[in-house]
N, C-alpha and C positions, 0 to 999 in steps of 0.2 A: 504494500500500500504506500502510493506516493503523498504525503502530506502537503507538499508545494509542487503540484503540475510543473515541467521543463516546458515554460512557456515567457520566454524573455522578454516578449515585448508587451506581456501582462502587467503592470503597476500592482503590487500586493499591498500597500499602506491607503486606505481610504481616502486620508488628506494628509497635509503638512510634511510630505518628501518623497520619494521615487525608491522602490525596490524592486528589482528586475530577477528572477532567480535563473541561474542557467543551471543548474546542475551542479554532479561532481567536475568538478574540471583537474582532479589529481584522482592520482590512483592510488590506494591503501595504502601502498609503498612508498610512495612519494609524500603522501602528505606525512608519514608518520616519520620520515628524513627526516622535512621540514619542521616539524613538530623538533622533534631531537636538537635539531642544531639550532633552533630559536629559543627553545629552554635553556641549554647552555652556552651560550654564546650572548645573547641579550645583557646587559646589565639594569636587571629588574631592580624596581626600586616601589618601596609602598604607596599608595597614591598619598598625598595631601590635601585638605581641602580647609576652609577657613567658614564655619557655618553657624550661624548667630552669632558670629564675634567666638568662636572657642575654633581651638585647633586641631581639627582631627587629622588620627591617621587611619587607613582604610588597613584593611589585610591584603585588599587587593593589590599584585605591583602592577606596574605601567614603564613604557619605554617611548618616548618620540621620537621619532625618525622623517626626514624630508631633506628637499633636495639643497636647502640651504639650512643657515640654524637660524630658523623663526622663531618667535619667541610666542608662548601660548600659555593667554593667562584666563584661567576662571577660576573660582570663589578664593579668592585672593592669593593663587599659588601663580607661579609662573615656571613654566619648564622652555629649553630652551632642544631644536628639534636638533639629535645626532645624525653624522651623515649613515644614509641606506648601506647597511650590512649586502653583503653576496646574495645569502636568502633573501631578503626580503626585497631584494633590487629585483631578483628572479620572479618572486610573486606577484610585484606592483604591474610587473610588463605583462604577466598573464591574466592578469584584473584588466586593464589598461586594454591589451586586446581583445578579451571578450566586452567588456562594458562598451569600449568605441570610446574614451576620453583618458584623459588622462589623470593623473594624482598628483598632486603637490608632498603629502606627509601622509601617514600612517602615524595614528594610538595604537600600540598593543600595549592588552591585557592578558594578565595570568590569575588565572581561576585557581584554587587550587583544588578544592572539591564542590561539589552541589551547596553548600551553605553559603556561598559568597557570592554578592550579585550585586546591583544598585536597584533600587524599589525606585517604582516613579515618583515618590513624592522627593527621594534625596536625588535623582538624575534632574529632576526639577530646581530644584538648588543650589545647585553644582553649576547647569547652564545658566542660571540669573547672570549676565555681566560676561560673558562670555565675550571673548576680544583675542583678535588673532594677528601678527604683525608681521 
């Protein structure tokens, strides 16, 4: 059972942004390389976030990456983007040709099991102020 039809030029989000699903576009093997050398190679780091004025830290980590070091601030943290690793330069160009556009940066996240996530009311928060440079 397919839970998202391989139907790309479908819009899956009702309003407020564009999801296109194409499928798998790696193969078991591949993505699970991928997976391997982005776990160990990354230099994850916990997200930070500044919310009612107190300082959290998430369990969640995060990495930015893009093709200069932009600097990307919301809820009062600021991270500055690292240049594209090997993987992840390989990945953007395999997004980039299936999508038809191109990427400036990638967020990665690291889950580390099912209990960590952001609820919409803190991904709502997070985005208040939201500024990219």
């Amino acid at each position: 059972m397919n839970l998202f039809p391989y139907e790309p030029a479908r819009n899956l989000l009702p309003y407020d942004g564009i999801v296109n699903y194409f499928g798998p576009i790696l193969s078991s093997c591949e993505a699970q390389d991928y997976f391997q050398a982005l776990l160990t190679t990354i230099p994850w780091k916990n997200d930070e976030a500044v919310i009612c004025g107190k300082h959290v830290v998430t369990a969640r980590k995060v990495a930015w990456y893009g093709d200069s070091e932009y600097s990307y601030t919301y809820s009062g943290t600021t991270k500055i983007a690292l240049p594209w690793t090997a993987e992840l330069r390989a990945l953007k160009e395999q997004v980039e040709d299936k999508a038809g556009c191109l990427f400036n940066s990638c967020l990665c996240n690291l889950y580390h099991d099912g209990s960590e996530g952001i609820n919409l009311t803190f991904r709502t928060i997070l985005l208040e102020g939201v500024s990219l440079k």
